[in-house]
N, C-alpha and C positions, 0 to 999 in steps of 0.2 A: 504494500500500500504506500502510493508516495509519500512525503512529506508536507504537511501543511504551509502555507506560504512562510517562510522566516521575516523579520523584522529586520530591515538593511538588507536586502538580498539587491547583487548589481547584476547585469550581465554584460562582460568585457573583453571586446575582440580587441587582441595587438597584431599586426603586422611588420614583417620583417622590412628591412629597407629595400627600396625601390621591387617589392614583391617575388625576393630572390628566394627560391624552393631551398630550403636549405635543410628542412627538418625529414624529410623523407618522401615518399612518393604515396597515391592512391592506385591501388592495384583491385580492379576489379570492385570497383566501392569499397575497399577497407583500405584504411591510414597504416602503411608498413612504417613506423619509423626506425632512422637509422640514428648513429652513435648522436648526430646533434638533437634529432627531435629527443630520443633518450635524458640528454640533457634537459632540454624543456620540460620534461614530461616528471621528471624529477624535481627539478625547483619549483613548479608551477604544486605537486604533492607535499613538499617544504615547506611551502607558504605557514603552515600554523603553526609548524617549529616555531619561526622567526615572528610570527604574532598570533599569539597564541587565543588571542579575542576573533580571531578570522576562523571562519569555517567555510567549507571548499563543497560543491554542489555539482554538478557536471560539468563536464569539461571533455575540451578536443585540441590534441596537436592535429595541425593541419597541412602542408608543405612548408604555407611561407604566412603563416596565423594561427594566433590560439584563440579559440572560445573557450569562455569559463563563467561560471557565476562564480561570488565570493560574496558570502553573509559574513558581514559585520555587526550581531547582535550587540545587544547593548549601546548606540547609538540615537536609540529611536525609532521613532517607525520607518519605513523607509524611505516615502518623502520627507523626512527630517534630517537622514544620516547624513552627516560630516562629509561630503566630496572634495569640497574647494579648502586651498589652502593659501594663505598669503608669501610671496617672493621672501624666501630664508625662512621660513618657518612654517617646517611640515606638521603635518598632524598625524601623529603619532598613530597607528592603526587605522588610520584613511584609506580607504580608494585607492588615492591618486599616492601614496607612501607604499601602498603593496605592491602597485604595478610597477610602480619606478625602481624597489628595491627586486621585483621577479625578473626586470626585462635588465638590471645592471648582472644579476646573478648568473643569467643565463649567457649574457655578451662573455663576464668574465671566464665562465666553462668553455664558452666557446671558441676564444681566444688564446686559451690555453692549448685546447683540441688543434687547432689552426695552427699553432705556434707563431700569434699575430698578436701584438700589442697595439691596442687603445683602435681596431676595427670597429666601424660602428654596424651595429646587428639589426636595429627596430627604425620604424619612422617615431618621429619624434611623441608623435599623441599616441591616442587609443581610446578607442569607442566606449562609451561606459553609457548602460541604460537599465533607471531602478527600474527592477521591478512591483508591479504594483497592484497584483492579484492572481488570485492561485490557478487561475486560466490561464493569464500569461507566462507564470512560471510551467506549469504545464508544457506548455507550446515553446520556449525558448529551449526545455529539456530537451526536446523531440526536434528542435532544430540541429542541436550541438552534435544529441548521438549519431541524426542522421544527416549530416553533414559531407563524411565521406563520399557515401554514394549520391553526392549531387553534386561533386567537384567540378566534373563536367559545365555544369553550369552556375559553378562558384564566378562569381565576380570577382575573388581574387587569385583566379587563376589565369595566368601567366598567357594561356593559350586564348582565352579571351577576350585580357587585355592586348594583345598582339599578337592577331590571327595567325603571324607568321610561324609563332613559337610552338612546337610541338611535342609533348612531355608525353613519349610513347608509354611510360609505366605509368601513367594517370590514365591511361586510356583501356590498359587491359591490352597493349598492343606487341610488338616484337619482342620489346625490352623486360616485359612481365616477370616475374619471377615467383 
C-alpha cells in the first residue's frame, strides 16, 4: 500500500551538463547503469546519511538526469517548506542544500573516476516541484519508475534534442547488451 502524501515532499530532476549521457544507457526500457551512474545512484541513497531530517521516495538514474523526490518533514506542510535561500547563507537541510551538496558529491566521485580535476558534471539549476496531493504524488511515482521505457521520447534525450545523434543502446539497437 503506498504511502500517504508526506509533508515537504519535492520532486527534483538534475541534469548533466550540456545533456552528456554519462551515467549509463537504456536498453530495451531499463536504465543499465554503468560505474558513473553507480556513482549517482549511491550518493543520491546517501543523501540521509549527510541529512538525516531528509527522506528519499522514488527515484531514477537516467543517462544524462536524475529524478527523485526528497521529503523534508518537519518543515511544514509542503507549501511552507524552506526552498529559497539567501546569497552565503544556506539552509541547513533545504532543497536547494541537498541538491547542491548531491550534485558536488557526485562531480567529486566522478572526477576522481575520470582522473579530472574541478570538470564540471551538472547544468547549473535543477527542476524542483512540491508536491501537493497524494494524486500527484501518485503520478510523479509512476513517472520516475516508468521513465526508462519512455527514453525514447524523453526530452532529455540527446537523440531528440539533435536528430543527428544516435544512442544505438537507448534504442535496443546493435550496440545492446
Amino acid at each position: 500500500m503506498p504511502q500517504p502524501l508526506p509533508a515537504g515532499a519535492y520532486f527534483v530532476t538534475i541534469c548533466t551538463r550540456e545533456r552528456e549521457c554519462l551515467f549509463g544507457h537504456v536498453v530495451y526500457g531499463e536504465m543499465r547503469l554503468n560505474d558513473a551512474g553507480e556513482i549517482a545512484r549511491r550518493c543520491w541513497e546517501d543523501i540521509p546519511d549527510h541529512f538525516p531530517l531528509a527522506e528519499l521516495d522514488a527515484f531514477v538514474i537516467m543517462p544524462n538526469h536524475v529524478h527523485g523526490i526528497i521529503v523534508v518533514p518537519g518543515k511544514g506542510t509542503a507549501c511552507r517548506a524552506l526552498t529559497s535561500e539567501q546569497f552565503g547563507k544556506p539552509a541547513v537541510g533545504s532543497v536547494p542544500t541537498i541538491v547542491r551538496s548531491y550534485k558536488s558529491s557526485v562531480t567529486r566521485h566522478m572526477n576522481l573516476l575520470r582522473g579530472t580535476t574541478g570538470t564540471p558534471l551538472w547544468l547549473r539549476n535543477y527542476y524542483e516541484h512540491i508536491v501537493r496531493s497524494e494524486a500527484e504524488l501518485m503520478a510523479i511515482r509512476e513517472y520516475i519508475t516508468s521513465n526508462p521505457a519512455r527514453w525514447d521520447e524523453d526530452e532529455n534525450n540527446p537523440a531528440l534534442i539533435n536528430p543527428g545523434v544516435l544512442d544505438h543502446e537507448s534504442t535496443g539497437g546493435n550496440n545492446a547488451a
